[in-house]
C-alpha positions in Angstrom: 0.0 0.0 0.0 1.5 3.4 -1.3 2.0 6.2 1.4 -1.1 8.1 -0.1 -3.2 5.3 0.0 -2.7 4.9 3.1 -3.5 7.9 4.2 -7.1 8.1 2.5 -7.9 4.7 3.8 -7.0 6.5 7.5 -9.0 9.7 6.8 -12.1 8.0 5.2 -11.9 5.0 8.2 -12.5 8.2 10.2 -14.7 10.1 8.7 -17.1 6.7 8.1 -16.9 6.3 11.8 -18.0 10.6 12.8 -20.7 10.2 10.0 -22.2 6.9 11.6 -21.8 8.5 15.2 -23.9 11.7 14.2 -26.1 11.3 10.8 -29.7 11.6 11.2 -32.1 11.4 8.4 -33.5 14.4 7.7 -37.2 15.6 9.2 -39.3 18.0 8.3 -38.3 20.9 9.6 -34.7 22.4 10.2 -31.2 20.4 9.8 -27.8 20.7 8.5 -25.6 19.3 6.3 -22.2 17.9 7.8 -19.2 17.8 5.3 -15.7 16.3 6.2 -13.0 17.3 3.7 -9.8 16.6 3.3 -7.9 19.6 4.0 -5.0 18.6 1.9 -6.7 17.5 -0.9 -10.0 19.3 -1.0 -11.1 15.4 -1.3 -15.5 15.2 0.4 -14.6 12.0 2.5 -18.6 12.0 3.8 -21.6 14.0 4.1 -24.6 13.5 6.4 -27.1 15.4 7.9 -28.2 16.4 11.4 -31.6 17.6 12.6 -32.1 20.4 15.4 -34.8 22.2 16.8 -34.5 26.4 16.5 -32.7 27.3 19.1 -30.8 31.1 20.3 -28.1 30.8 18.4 -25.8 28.4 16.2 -22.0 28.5 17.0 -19.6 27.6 14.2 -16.4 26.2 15.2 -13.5 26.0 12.6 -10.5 24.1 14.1 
């Protein structure tokens, strides 16, 4: 297994296992769309959504 490969097995084994811990399927009402991407490549490793109820405010957190 090449170097690179290796490292997209690691980051998509990860991202499969934060998708399966948080993905909801989406209701009627208000959710968001969670993205992982590979910073390095720009690569989408997974996308899923999450449902929440309207709340005072939504924090976005970068790091």
């Amino acid at each position: 297994m090449t170097a690179d490969l290796e490292l997209l097995t690691a980051a998509q084994a990860k991202a499969d296992e934060v998708i399966a811990a948080i993905a909801e399927t989406p209701e009627p009402g208000r959710h968001l769309r969670v993205a992982i991407t590979d910073p390095e490549t720009g690569q989408r490793l997974a996308t899923c959504f999450v449902n929440y109820e309207t709340a005072r405010s939504l924090r976005l957190v970068t790091s």
